[in-house]
N, C-alpha and C positions, 0 to 999 in steps of 0.2 A: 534622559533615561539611562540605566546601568547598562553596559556594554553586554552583559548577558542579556538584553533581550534586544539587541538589533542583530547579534549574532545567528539566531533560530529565525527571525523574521527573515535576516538576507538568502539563509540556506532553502527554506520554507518556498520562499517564492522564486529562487532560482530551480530549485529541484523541481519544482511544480511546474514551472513555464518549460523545462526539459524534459519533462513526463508528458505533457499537453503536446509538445513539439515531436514527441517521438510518437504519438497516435497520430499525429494529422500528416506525417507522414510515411503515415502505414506500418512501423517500428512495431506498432501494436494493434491486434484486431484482433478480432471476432468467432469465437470457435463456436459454432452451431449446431444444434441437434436436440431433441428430446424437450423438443420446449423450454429450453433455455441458453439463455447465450453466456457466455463467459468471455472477459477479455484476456487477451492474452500477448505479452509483449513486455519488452523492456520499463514500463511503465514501473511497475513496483518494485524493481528493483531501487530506480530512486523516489519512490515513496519510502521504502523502508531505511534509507540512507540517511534520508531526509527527519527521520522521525527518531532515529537512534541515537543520529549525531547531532541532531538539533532541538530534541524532547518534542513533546506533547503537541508547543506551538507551530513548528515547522513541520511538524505532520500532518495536523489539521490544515496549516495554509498550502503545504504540498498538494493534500489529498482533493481541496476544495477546488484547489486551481487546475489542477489537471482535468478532475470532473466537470469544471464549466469549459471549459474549453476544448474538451473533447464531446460536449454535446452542441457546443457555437460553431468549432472548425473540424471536425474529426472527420473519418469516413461516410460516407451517406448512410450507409447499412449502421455503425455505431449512434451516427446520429439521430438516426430515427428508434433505436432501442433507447436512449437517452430523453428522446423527448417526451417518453411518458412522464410525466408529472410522477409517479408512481416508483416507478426504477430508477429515477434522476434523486431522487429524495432519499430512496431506499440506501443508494451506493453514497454517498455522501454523508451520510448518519452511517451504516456499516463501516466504510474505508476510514471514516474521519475518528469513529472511535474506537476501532484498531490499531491507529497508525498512535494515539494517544495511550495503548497499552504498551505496546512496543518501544515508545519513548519511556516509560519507566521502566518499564523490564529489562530495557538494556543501561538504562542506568544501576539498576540493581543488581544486575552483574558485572558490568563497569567497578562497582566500589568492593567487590569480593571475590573476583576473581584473576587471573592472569590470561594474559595471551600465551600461547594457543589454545589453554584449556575452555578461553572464553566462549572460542568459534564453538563446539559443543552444546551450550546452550546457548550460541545465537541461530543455530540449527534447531533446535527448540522452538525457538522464536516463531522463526517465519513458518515450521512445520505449522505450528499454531495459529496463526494469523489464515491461511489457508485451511484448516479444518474450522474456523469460527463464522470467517467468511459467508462460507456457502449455507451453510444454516440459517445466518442472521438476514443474510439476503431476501433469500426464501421465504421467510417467516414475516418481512417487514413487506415484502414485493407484494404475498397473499393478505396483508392487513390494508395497503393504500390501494391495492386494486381489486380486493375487494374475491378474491379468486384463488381457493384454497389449494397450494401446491402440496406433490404427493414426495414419498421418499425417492422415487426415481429423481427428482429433477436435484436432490442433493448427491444424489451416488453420481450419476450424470456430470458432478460440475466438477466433482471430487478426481474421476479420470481424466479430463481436460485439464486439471491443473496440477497435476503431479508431474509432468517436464518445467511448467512454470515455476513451481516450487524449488527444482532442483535448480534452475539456472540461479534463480533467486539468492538460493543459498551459497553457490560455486562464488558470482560478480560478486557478492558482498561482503564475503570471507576472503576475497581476494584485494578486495579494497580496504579491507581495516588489516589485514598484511602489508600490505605495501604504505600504509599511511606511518607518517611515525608518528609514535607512541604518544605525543603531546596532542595530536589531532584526533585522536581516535575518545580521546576523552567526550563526554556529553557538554555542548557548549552550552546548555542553556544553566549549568549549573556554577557557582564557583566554587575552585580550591583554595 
């Protein structure tokens, strides 16, 4: 196989096993209230890192592997919101085809625009990913379980995760600064 695709695979599944490792040691939990839980933690930070610098594929294997493993070794409280069949499926199909937008979006800025003007729409970015989020969630959570949610439980998830958001954007605008310029490129692509 071409060197571009064990590149995403190794990022994919390193990011992912350090997204899984940073919930099961508390890095990330559980914000409650209003009928719905949100996680919240260092986790998508490198889901989103993971999915930028490594496209589509290393987002999907980031997002999958953090979610099985933070519903096999996570907190009790995550793990038993996890073990519905319902909310396990839901966040897996949401995360996994978010983290798959965000790997071409930042490719597509990647190929037209410059640092620092970049960071700008990668603030874009993850604004977006978090306003897509909680909708798709909601929508997929009340179709497998069967239990039709109301607009509170999206306004609800949207104030829980607006300090996530901002960490989100601060760690990872600070890490494609300090990366140099040949790494920040999308590895799953070649030049």
């Amino acid at each position: 196989m071409k060197k571009t695709v064990w590149r995403p695979v190794a990022l994919g599944v390193v990011m992912g096993l350090l997204a899984g490792i940073a919930t099961v040691t508390r890095l990330s939990f559980l914000s409650s209230g209003a009928d719905i839980d949100n996680a919240i933690g260092f986790y998508m930070t490198l889901l989103l890192i993971a999915a930028a610098l490594g496209g589509p594929l290393a987002g999907v294997l980031a997002s999958s592997l953090f979610i099985t493993l933070s519903a096999l070794y996570g907190p009790p409280e995550m793990k038993a919101v996890l073990g519905e069949p319902g909310i396990f499926w839901s966040n897996m199909l949401v995360i996994g085809i978010l983290m798959v937008l965000v790997g071409f979006a930042y490719r597509l800025i990647f190929e037209r625009i410059k640092m620092p003007a970049r960071l700008l729409l990668w603030m874009g970015i993850v604004i977006s990913v978090y306003l897509l989020s909680s909708p798709a969630n909601v929508i997929l959570q009340s179709y497998f379980l069967g239990d039709m949610a109301n607009l509170t439980h999206v306004l609800f998830s949207y104030k829980s995760y607006i300090p996530q958001a901002f960490f989100d954007i601060l760690i990872t605008s600070m890490v494609f600064l300090a990366l140099p310029a040949r790494y920040r490129r999308p590895l799953w692509t070649q030049h």
